[in-house]
C-alpha positions as CSV (number, residue, x, y, z in Angstrom):
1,X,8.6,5.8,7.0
2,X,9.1,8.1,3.8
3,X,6.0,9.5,2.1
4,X,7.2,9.0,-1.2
5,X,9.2,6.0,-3.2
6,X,10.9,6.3,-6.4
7,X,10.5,3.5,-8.5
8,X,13.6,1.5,-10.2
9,X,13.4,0.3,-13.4
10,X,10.7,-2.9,-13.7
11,X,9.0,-2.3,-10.4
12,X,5.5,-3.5,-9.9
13,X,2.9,-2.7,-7.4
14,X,3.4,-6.1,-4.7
15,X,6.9,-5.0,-5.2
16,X,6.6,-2.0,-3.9
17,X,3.9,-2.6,-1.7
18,X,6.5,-5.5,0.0
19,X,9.5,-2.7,-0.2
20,X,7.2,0.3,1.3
21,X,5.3,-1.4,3.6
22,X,7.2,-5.2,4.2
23,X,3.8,-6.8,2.9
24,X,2.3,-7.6,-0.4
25,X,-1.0,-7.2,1.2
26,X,-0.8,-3.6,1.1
27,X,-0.7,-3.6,-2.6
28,X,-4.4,-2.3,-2.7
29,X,-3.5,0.5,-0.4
30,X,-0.7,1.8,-2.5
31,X,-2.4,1.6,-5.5
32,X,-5.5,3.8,-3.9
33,X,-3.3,6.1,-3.0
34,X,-1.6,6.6,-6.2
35,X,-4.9,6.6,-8.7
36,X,-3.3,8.3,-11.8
37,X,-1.3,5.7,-12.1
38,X,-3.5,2.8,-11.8
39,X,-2.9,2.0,-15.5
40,X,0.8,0.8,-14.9
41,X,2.0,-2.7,-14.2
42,X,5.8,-2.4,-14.6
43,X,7.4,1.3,-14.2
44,X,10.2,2.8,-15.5
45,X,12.7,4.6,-13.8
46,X,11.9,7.5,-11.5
47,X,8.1,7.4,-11.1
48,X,7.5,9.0,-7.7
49,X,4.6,7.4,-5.6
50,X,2.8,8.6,-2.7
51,X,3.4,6.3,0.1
52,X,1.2,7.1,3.1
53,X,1.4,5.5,6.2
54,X,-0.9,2.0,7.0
55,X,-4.4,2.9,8.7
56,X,-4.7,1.9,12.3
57,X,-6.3,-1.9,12.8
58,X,-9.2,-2.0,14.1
59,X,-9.0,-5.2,16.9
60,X,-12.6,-5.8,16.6
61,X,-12.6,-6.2,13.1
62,X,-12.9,-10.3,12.7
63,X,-14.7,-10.5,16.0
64,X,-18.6,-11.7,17.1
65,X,-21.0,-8.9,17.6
66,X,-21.2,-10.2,21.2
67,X,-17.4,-9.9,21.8
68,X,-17.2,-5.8,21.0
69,X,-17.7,-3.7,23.9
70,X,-18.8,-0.7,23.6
């Protein structure tokens, strides 16, 4: 995955959260990664962003105390 994307003309953030990442869920991920920007909605043409790669999931994240092992 590349570290950076160069916007196009009218990108938003869930755009290129869905572009980047292949969900709009990652929208809040992109956007901490790229602070200085935060102010934006729609970009103009050849913004670079920082595009670091997802965290790892954590498997025990939705599940009962008494399910995690430790």
């Amino acid at each position: 995955m590349a570290s950076t994307y160069t916007t196009q003309q009218g990108d938003a953030w869930d755009l290129i959260a869905y572009r980047v990442y292949g969900d709009v869920k990652y929208t809040g991920w992109l956007m901490q990664h790229n602070f200085p920007l935060l102010d934006t909605f729609a970009f103009g043409y050849g913004t670079v962003l920082q595009t670091p790669p997802l965290p790892t999931p954590d498997p025990t994240v939705n599940l009962p105390a008494w399910r995690i092992t430790a």
